[in-house]
matplotlib code that plots the C-alpha trace (Angstrom):
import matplotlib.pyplot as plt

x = [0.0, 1.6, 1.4, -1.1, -3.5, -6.6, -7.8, -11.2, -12.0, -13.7, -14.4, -12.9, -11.2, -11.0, -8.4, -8.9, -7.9, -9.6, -10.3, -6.9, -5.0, -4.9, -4.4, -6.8, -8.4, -12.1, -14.6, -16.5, -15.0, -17.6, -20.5, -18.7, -17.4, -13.5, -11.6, -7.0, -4.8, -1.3, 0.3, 1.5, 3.7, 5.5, 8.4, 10.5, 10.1, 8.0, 5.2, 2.1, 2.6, -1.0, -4.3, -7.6, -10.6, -13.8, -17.7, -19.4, -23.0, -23.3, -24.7, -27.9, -27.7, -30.6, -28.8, -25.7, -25.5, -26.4, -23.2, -21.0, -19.6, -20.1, -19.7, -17.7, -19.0, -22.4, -21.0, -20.3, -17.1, -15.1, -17.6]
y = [0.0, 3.6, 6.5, 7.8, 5.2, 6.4, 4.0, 2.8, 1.9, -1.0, -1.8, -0.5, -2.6, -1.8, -2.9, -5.4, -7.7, -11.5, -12.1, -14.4, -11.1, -11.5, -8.5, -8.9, -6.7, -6.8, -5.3, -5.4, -5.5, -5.0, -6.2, -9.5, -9.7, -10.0, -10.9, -10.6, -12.9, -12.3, -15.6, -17.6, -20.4, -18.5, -20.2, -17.9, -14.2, -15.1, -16.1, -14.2, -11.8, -11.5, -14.2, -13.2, -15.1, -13.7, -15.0, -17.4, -15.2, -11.9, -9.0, -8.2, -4.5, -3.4, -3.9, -2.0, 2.0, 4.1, 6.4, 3.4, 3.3, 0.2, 0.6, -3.1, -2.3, -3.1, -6.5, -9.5, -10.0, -12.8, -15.0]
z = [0.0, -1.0, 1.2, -1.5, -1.7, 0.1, 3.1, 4.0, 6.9, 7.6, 11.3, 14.6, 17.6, 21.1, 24.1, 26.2, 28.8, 29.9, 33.4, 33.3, 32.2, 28.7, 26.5, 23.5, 20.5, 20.2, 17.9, 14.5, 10.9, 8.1, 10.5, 11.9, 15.6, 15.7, 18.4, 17.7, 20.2, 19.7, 18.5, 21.2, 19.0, 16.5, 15.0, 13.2, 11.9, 9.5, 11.5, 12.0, 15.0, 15.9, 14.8, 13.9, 14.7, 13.2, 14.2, 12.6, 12.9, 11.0, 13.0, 11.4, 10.0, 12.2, 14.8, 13.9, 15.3, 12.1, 13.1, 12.2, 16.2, 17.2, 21.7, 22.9, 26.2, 24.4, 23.5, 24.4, 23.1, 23.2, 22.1]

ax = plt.figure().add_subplot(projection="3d")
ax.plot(x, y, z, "-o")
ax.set_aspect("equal")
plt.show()
């Protein structure tokens, strides 16, 4: 991607951390629930730093806020 390529934003994540202390990212990307991990196993430097593990169930668009803010203290995240 070039500095002059325009970006679209598709979804925004939020800071968390499990009960067990775990630092996580949670939020919505293009109406699905995301949730990032960092990897835990990586084997060399080309291993993913961070996973992504995206619902199975798509958020029905009613239910989404018309300003596009989706609030992940509404949610239930992880799921």
């Amino acid at each position: 991607m070039s500095e002059n390529e325009p970006l679209e934003k598709i979804g925004s994540l939020w800071k968390k951390q499990s009960k067990g202390g775990v630092a996580y990212l949670s939020g919505v990307i293009d109406g699905r629930r995301v949730v990032v991990f960092q990897a835990r196993d990586r084997k060399s430097d080309k291993s993913p730093d961070y996973q992504v593990f995206l619902s199975r169930s798509v958020q029905p668009e009613a239910a989404q806020p018309a300003s596009g803010d989706y609030r992940a203290e509404d949610s239930d995240i992880p799921f």
